[in-house]
N, C-alpha and C positions, 0 to 999 in steps of 0.2 A: 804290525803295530805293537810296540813296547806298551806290556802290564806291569802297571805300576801299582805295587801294594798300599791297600790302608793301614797296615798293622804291618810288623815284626817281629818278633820274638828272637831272639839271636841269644849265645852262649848259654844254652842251657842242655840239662842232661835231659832227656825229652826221652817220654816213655810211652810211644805211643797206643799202645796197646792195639797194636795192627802187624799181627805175625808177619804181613810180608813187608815192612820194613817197621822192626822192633821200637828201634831207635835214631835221635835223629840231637841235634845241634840249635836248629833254624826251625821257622816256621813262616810263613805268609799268609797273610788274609787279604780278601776284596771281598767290600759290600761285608753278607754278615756268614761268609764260609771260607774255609783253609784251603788256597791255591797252592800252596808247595812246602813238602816238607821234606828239610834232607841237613846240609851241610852249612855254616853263617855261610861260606862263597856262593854255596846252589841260591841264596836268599835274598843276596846282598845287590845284586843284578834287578831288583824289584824296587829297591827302594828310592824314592824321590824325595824333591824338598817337601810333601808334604805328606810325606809318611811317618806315620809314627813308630817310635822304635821301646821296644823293652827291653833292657841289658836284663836276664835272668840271672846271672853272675853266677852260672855254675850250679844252681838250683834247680830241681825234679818239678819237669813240666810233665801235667799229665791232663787226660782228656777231664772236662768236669766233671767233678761230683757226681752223680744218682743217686740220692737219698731215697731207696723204695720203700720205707713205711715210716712218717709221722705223723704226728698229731700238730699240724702249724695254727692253727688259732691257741690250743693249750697251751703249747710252747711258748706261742708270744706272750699271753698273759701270764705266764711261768716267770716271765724274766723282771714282773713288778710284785714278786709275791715271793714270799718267806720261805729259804731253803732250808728244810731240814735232814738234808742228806748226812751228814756228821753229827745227827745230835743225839746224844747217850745220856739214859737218865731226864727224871724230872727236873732236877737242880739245873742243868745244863738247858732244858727246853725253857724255863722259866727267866734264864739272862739271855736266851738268844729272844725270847719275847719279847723281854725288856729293851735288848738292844735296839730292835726293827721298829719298835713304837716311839726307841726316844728318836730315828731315823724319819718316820711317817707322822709327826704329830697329828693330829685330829680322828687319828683313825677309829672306826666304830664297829671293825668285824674282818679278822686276822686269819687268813690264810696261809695256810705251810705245805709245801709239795716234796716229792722227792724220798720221803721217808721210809727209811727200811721198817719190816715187822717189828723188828726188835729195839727200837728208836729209844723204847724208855728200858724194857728188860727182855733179857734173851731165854727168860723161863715162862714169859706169859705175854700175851696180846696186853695195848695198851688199853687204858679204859678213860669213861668220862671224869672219872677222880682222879688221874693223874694229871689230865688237861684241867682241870678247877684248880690243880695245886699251882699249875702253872701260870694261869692264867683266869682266876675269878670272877672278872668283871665282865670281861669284853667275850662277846660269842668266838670263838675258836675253831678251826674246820683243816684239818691237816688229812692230806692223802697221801698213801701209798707212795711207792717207786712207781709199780705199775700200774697206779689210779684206779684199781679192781678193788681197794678198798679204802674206807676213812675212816678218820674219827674225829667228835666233835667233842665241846664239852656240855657240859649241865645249860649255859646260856643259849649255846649254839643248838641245844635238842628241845628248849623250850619255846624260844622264836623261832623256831618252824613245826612247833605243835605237836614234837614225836616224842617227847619224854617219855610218855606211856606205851609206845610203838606204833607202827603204821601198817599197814596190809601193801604189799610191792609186789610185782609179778612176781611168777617162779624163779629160780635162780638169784635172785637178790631178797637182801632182809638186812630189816632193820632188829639186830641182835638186842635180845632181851635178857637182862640178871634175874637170879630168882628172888627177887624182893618184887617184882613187878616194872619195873623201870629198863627204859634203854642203857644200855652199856656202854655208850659211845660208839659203838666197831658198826659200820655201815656200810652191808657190801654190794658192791656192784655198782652200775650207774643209777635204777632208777630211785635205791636207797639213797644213794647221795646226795645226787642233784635236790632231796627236798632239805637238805641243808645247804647247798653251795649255789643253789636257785637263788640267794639272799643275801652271797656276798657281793662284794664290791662287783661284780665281773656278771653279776645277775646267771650267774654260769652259763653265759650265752655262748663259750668257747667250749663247752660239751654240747650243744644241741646237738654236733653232728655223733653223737656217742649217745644220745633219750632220746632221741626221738629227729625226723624226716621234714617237719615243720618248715616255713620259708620263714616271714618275720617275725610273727609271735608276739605280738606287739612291741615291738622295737621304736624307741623314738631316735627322734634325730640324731641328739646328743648322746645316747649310748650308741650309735651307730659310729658315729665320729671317733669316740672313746675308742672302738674296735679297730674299724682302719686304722689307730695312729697306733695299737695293738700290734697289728700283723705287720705293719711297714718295719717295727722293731722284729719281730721275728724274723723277717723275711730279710728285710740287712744283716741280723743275726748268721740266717745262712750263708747268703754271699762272704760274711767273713769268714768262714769255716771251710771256702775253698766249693761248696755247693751250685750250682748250675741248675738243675734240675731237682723237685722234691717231686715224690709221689705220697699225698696226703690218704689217712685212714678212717676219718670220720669227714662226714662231709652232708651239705643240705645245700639248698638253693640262696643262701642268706650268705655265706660263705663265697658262692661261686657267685654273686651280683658282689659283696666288694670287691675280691678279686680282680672279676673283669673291670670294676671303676679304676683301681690301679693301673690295670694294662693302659687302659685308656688315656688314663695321664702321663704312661710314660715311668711308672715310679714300680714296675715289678722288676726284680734283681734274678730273679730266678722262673722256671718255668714250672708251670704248677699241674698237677693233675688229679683231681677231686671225685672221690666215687660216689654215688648212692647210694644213701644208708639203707638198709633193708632190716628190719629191726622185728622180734619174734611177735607175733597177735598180727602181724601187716596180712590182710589179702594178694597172693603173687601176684594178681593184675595191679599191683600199683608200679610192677616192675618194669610196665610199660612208659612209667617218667622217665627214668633212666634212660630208655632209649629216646626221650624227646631231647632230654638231656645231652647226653650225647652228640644230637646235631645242634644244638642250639650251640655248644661249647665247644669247636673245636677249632681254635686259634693256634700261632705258635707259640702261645704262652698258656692259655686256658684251657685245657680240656675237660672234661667229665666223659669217662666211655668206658669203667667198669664200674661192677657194684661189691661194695665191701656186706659182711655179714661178722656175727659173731657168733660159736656154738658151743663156746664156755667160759670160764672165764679163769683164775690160776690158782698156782697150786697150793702157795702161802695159806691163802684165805680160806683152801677147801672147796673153792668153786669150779676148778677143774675137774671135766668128767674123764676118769679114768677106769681102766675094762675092769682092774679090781681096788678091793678099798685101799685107802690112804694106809700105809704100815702104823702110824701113831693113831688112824680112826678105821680100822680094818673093817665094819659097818656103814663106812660113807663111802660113797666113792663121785661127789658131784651130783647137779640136776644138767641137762642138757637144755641149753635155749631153747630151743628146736625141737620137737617131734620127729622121729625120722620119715615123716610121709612130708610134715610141712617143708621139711631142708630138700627133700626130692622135690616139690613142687615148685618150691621157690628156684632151686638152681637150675631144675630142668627147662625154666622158662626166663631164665636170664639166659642160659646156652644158646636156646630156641632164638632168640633176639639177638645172639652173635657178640652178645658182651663176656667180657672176659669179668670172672671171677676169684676176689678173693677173702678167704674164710678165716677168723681168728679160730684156733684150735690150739690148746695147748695139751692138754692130755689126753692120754692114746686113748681113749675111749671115745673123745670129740673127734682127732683122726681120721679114727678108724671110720667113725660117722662121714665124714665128710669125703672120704674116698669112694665111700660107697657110694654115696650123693653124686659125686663127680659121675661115676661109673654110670650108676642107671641115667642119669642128662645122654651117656656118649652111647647108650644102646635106645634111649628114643632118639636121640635127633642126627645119629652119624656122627663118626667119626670127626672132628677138625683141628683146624691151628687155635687151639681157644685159651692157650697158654696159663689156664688155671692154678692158682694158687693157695696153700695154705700157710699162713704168716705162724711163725714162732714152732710150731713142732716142736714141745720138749721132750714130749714123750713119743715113743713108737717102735711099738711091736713087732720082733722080726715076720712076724708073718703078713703085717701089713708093709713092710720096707720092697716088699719089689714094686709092688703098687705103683708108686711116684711113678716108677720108669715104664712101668707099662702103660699109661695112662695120661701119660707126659704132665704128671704136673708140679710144679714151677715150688721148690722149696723157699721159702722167704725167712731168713732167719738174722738175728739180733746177736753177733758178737759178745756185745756188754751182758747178755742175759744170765748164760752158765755162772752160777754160783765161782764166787772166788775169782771170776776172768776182769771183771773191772770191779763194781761199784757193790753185785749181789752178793749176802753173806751166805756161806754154807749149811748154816748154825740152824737158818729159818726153811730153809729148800730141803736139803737131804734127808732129812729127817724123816719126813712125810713121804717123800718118795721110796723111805728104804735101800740099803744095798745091793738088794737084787736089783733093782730096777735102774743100779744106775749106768749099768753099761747101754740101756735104749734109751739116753737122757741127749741131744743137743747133739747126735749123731752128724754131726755137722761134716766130718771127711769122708765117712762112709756115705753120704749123700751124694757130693762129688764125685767121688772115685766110681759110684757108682750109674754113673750119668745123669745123676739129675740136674736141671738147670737149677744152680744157687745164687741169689742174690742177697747182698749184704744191706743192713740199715741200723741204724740206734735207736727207732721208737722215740724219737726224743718227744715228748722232755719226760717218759719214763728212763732214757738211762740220756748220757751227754753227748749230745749233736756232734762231737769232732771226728770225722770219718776215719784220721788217721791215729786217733786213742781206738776205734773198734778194731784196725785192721790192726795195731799193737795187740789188741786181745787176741784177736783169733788166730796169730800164727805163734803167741806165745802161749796161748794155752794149755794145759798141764792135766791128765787124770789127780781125779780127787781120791785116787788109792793106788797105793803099789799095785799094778799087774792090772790097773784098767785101760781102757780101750784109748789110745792118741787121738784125738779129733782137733788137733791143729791145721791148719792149711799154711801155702806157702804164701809168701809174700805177693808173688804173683798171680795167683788166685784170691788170693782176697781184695788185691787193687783192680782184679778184674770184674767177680762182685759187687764192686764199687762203682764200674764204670760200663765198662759193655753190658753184662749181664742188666744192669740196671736200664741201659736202653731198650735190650730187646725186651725184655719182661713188659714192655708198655709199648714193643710194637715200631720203634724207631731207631729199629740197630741200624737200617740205614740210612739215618741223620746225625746221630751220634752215639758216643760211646770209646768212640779213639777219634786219634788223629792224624788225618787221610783227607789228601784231596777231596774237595767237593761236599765235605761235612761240614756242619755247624759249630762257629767260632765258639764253642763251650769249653773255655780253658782252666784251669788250675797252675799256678806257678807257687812252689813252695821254696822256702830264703833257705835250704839245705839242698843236698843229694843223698836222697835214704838210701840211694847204692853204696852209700860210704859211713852211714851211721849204722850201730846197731838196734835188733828191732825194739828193743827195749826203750830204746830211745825217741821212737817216732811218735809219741804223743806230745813230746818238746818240739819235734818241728812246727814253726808256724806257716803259715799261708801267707805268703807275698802278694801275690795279685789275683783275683781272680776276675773271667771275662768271661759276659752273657752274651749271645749271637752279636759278640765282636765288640760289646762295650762293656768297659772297664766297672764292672760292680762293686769290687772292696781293691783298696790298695792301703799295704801297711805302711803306717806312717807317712802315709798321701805321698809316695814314693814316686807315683806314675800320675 
C-alpha cells in the first residue's frame, strides 16, 4: 500500500539535529509525525493531490523551538504595557509617558517593564521623585529587566498604603529614605505585587511568582481579560519559530485556562507549567504537584516538575553570594530558604520522582542548592531526576565539578551576561568585582565539561527570539583582555535550543530533531544561517512554523 503524506516540506537546508543524518532537503509528515526525511526525490514519491506542500526556498529548517524558561502569562501582559528598555533619563521617561497615554486614552495606572538599573542614572538607583517628575498625576509601577525589582512613584506608594513602608517577608523590602518615607525601589516579588496587585492586570500574571493560590477571587471578566492575554503571548511564541515553552512560575489558575485553550483547539505551542513552591510553604504541600502532575499530562498540558526560588539577583543585592558584594563588602544577600527547609523541600519532591528546578543566581544560593540536590540523592537513591538550576551566574570552582557529578541539568539565559544583548556592564560588574568575573556565566566550561545545557530568554526579562540568544551566545566576548572565552558554537547553541530542550523535560524521544517517528514540531526560517554570518542571525526571520503538524505562525500568510 502507497503512503501518501499530509505535509511536505521540500527545498530546504534542513538541520536536523540528528547526528545520524545531520542534514536533509525534504521532509514528510502523516497524521501529526515526520515519516521521511532525506532528499526533495526520497519525498516527492509521497506526495498526492491532497498533500500539502511548503516550498522552504532554500531556508534553515530546524526542529522547533524549546523555550526551557519563561514567564508566559508576564510575557503576555508584557506585550500591552510600557517598554522601557531604551529609556535614559527623566526627561526621556517623562515623553515616552506621554507618548503611551496619548496611545491608551483613559488610562488610570501606568505600567513600564523591561528596564535596566540604570534607566534614569548610571550613578544611583532610581527613586520615587524621579517617577513624580515624570509622571505626577497617575500612579506609576515600572520593573526591572529581571522583575527582581520596581519602582513606583509617590501616587503609586500611596494607593497601596506603603508610603510609610510595609513589613514583607525576608529577602524582599520595601526600601526606605532617611526622612521616613519609601524610596520607591521595591524588591522582590512580595514588595511588589502590593503595588502591581492594583494595576490594570490586578497582577494576576505574578500569582505564579507570590504565591500557589488557584483563583483568588477572580471574576469572570478578568478571567476572559487573561485568556485573550495568553492567546497573544502564546501566538507571540509561535511567531518566533517556538513549538514548545517550558513556563517558570506557575499555579492551578494558569494551568485551568491553559487546558481551556487546548480544549478549544487554540494552543500554538506545547506548554509545561510547574509548581510553585514558594519560602513559609510546609513540604507536604508538595504532594499537589504530584496530583498535578497526573491531572495534567496531555500532549500539550503538562505540570510534572516544581520550580523554587533561593535568591534573587545581583543588581538589587538580593543575590546570596559565599562573600560580600565588592561595592557592599558587608552584604552578601538573605537566602529564601533555610538550608534544612530547601533539604526538606527538595528531598521530598525527589522522593515523589518530580524533577526539580531552582532559581540561583549567586554562588552562595548554588552552592546551596547543590548541596540540597546532594543530601535528596543520599536519602532517596540515586536517579534519572534531571534536576536543575536556572541562571548560575555565579560559581565557585570548588562547586564547578558538582553539576557533573551529580547530573545536574545547567539552564542558562544567553541574553543575561552583561554587554551580550540587552544587560549593561555599568550595573552588573561592579558588584561582582573583577575577581569574580572569571566564575560569572561559565557557560563553555559547563559544556565542555559535560554538563547537560539548555538555552532560554526568560522572556519577557530579556527578548523571546531564540535566534537574537543563539546570536549572543556564540558571539560572546570576555569583558577584559585575558579572560575566560565562554562562547559556544553555533551548533551547540541550536542544540540547547532544541534537543537539550526536549530531554530536560523527559521527551527527547518525541522531539528535539528531526527523525522519523518524531513529532511534526517544525521551524522553517526565510534564510540559511549556514550562509549568513552570526552577527546576523538576529535579522533572520521565521517563515513558518508547525505544531504536531499544524501550521501556527506563517509570515505574510505565505502558507
Amino acid at each position: 500500500m502507497t503512503v501518501i503524506a499530509d505535509l511536505i516540506i521540500r527545498n530546504g537546508a534542513i538541520r536536523t539535529m540528528n547526528e545520524a543524518q545531520p542534514s536533509a532537503q525534504s521532509l514528510a509528515v502523516l497524521g501529526n509525525r515526520i515519516i521521511r526525511v532525506g532528499s526533495d526525490a526520497d519525498c516527492r514519491h509521497l506526495e498526492g493531490p491532497e498533500t500539502k506542500v511548503i516550498d522552504a526556498r532554500g531556508g534553515t529548517v530546524l526542529p522547533g523551538f524549546n523555550e526551557a524558561h519563561l514567564h508566559i502569562f508576564g510575557g503576555s501582559v508584557s506585550l500591552q504595557q510600557l517598554s522601557i528598555a531604551t529609556v535614559k533619563g527623566v526627561s526621556d521617561l517623562a515623553t515616552r509617558i506621554a507618548d503611551w497615554r496619548a496611545q491608551n486614552p483613559g488610562l488610570g495606572f501606568i505600567v513600564g517593564h523591561s528596564a535596566p538599573y540604570n534607566f534614569i542614572s548610571d550613578e544611583r538607583m532610581p527613586t520615587r521623585e524621579d517617577l513624580d517628575a515624570a509622571c505626577p498625576d497617575l500612579p506609576v509601577f515600572i520593573s526591572s529587566a529581571d522583575h527582581h525589582t520596581a519602582w513606583a512613584n509617590t501616587a503609586a506608594l500611596r494607593l497601596a498604603g506603603i508610603e510609610h513602608g510595609a513589613s514583607v517577608r525576608s529577602g524582599s523590602e520595601v526600601m526606605m529614605g532617611a526622612d521616613g518615607l519609601a524610596t520607591g525601589e521595591l524588591r522582590e516579588a512580595p514588595a511588589m505585587n502590593l503595588v502591581y496587585a492594583l494595576s490594570p492586570s490586578g497582577g494576576r500574571d505574578m500569582l505564579g511568582s507570590v504565591t500557589s493560590a488557584e483563583e483568588c477571587g477572580i471574576s469572570a471578566e478578568e478571567r476572559a481579560a487573561d485568556m485573550a492575554s495568553l492567546r497573544k503571548g502564546l501566538a507571540f511564541c509561535a511567531e518566533n519559530g517556538i513549538t514548545s515553552i517550558q513556563n517558570m512560575d506557575g499555579n492551578y489558575y494558569q494551568l485551568d485556562m491553559l487546558r481551556e485553550l487546548e480544549a478549544n483547539g487554540e494552543l500554538p505551542v506545547r506548554v509545561r507549567v510547574p509548581y510553585l513552591f514558594k519560602p513559609g510553604s510546609a513540604p507536604e504541600e508538595l504532594r499537589s504537584a504530584a496530583e498535578w502532575r497526573e491531572e495534567f499530562q496531555s500532549d500539550f498540558v503538562t505540570s510534572d516538575f516544581v520550580k523554587l526560588f533561593a535568591d534573587g539577583v545581583v543588581e538589587s543585592g538580593t543575590a546570596v553570594l559565599v562573600d560580600g558584594y565588592t561595592d557592599a563588602p558587608t552584604e552578601n544577600g538573605t537566602p529564601l530558604f533555610s538550608d534544612n527547609d530547601l533539604n526538606d523541600a527538595i528531598g521530598l519532591a525527589d522522593a515523589l520522582g518530580l524533577q526539580v528546578a531552582v532559581h540561583a543566581i549567586g554562588d552562595g544560593a548554588v552552592r546551596q542548592v547543590l548541596n540540597a540536590y546532594e543530601t535528596a540523592r543520599k536519602a532517596n537513591g540515586k536517579r534519572d531526576s534531571r534536576h536543575r538550576i536556572e541562571h548560575i551566574e555565579l560559581l565557585q570552582d570548588s562547586d564547578f565539578p558538582r553539576f557533573a557529578e551529580l547530573g545536574v541539568v545547567a539552564s542558562m539565559q544567553p541574553a543575561h551576561p552583561p554587554a551580550a544583548m540587552d544587560f549593561p556592564e555599568e550595573t552588573y560588574l561592579p558588584r561582582i568585582g573583577k575577581d569574580r568575573e572569571d566564575i560569572a556565566f561559565r557557560t563553555r566550561e559547563l559544556l565542555e565539561a559535560g554538563v547537560p545545557l539548555v538555552f532560554s530568554s526568560d522572556w519577557p526579562i530579556a527578548r523571546l527570539a531564540p535566534l537574537a540568544s543563539v546570536q549572543a551566545a556564540v558571539n560572546r566576548r570576555p569583558w577584559r583582555e585575558g579572560g575566560k572565552d565562554q562562547s559556544v558554537t553555533v551548533d551547540q547553541a541550536l542544540f540547547a535550543y532544541t534537543r537539550a530542550g526536549a530531554w530536560v523535560e523527559f521527551k527527547e524521544d518525541q522531539k528535539g530533531k528531526l527523525a522519523p517517528g518524531y513529532l511534526a514540531d517544525i521551524t522553517i526560517l526565510d534564510d540559511d544561517i549556514s550562509k549568513r554570518p552570526v552577527s546576523e542571525f538576529s535579522s533572520v526571520s521565521v517563515a513558518v512554523t508547525i505544531c504536531n503538524a499544524r501550521i501556527t505562525f506563517s509570515k505574510n500568510d505565505a502558507c
